[in-house]
N, C-alpha and C positions, 0 to 999 in steps of 0.2 A: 441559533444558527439554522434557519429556515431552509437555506440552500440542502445542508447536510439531509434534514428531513425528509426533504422532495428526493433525493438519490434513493433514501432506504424505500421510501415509497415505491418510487421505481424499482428498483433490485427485488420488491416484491411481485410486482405486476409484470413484470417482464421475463420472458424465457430466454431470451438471450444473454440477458443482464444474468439471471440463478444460473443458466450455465458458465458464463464467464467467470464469475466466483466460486463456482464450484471447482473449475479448472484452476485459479490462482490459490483455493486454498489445499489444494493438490500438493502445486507445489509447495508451495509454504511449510506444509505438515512433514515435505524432507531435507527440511532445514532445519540448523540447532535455533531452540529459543534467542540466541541474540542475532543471529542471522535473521529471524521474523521480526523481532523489534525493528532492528535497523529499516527494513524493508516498510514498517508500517508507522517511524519517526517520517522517512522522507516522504510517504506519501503526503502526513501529516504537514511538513516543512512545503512543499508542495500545494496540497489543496488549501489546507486552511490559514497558515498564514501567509502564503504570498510575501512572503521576507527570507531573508536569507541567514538568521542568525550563527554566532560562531561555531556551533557544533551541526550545522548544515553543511558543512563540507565534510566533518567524519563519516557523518549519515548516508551522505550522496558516494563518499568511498567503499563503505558499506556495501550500497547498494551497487554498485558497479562492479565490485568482487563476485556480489549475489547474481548476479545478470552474468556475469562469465564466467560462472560454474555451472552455469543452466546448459 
């Protein structure tokens, strides 16, 4: 996954990009562990497979509770 590798490269050379992650792992850190999974399935569902399989709708529900408790 070449693509992935060019991101972390970046996330390292970039100041906007380590603060942006700094702030998402913010939040993250006050959320329970399956509220962080769900959040980092859909990224996953999302960035790397570009498909929608059948537990991408729990994930995306998930994440949509997670986002309107923010």
């Amino acid at each position: 996954m070449p693509h992935l590798a060019g991101l972390l490269e970046e996330l390292e050379r970039s100041e906007p990009a380590q603060a942006a992650m700094a702030i998402l792992e913010g939040s993250l850190a006050r959320r329970s562990p399956e509220e962080q999974g769900a959040f980092w399935r859909a990224v996953d569902i999302y960035y790397v497979s570009r498909k929608a399989p059948p537990e991408a709708t729990q994930a995306m529900e998930a994440v949509s509770e997670f986002a309107a408790a923010s």
